[in-house]
N, C-alpha and C positions, 0 to 999 in steps of 0.2 A: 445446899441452901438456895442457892439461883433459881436451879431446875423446880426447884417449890414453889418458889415464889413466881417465877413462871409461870406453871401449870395453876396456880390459884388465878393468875390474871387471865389466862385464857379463859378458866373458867367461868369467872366473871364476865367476860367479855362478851361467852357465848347467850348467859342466861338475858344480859345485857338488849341480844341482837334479836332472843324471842320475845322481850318482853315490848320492841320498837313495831312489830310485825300489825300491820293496819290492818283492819278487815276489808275480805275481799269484796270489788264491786258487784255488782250483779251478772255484768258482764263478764269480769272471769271467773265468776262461779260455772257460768254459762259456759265458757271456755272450756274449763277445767274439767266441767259432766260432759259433755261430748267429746271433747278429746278424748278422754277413756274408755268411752264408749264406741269411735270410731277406729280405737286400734284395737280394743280386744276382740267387737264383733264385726270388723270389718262392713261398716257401716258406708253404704253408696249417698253418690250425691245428695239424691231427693231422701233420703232417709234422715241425713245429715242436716237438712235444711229442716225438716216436720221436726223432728228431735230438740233442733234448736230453739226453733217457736215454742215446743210444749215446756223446754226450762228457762227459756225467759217468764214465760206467762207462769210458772209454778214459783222462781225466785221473787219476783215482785208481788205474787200473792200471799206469800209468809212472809214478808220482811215486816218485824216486828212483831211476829207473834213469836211467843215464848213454847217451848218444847215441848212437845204434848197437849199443845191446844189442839183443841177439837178440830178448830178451820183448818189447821196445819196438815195434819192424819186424811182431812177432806181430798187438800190439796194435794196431799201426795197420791193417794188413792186415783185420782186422777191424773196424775202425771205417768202412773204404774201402767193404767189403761191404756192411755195416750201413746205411749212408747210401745206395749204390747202388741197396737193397731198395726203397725210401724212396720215392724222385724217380723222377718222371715220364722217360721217354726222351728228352725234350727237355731238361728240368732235368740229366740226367744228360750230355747233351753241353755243355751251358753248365760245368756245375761242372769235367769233363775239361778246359775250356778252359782255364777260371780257374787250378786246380791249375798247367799247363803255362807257365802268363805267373808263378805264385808260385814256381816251383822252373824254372829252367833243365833239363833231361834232361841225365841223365851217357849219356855216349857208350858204346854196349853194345860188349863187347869181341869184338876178330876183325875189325872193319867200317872 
């Protein structure tokens, strides 16, 4: 009976500690995109730096637009670019990969 009432409090506890979780600033969004971007394509200084600038300027461009806005889809589109300009042709096929394992592909219509 402890061990229940235990594992309910933990439980609680947990859903507790996601529902406290602030949204992130712009800056560690910024963070958190190129840190992962700098350890899986081994991303150099000046790369690290231009990378930076195009996801500051891409988070404060959508902040406050809603999912699927047009300006959103713009801004990424340009941030895809931006990065693309960026990385080496090898980096540039590691990052395609990566994208393709983070987002499933919707099915192109007709096919």
């Amino acid at each position: 009976m402890a061990a229940l009432v235990m594992m309910s409090w933990q439980s609680m506890q947990a859903q507790n500690k996601t529902r406290e979780r602030k949204p992130l600033t712009t800056e560690q969004k910024v963070e958190r995109s190129v840190g992962r971007m700098t350890k899986e394509l081994s991303l150099n200084e000046d790369q690290i730096q231009k990378i930076t600038a195009l996801y500051q300027e891409y988070f404060k461009s959508v902040e406050g637009l809603a999912r699927g806005d047009e300006k959103m889809k713009e801004a990424r589109q340009k941030l895809n670019e931006g990065i693309k300009a960026v990385l080496t042709e090898e980096q540039q096929i590691l990052w395609k990969q990566q994208k393709t394992r983070q987002r499933p592909q919707k099915p192109q219509g007709g096919e």
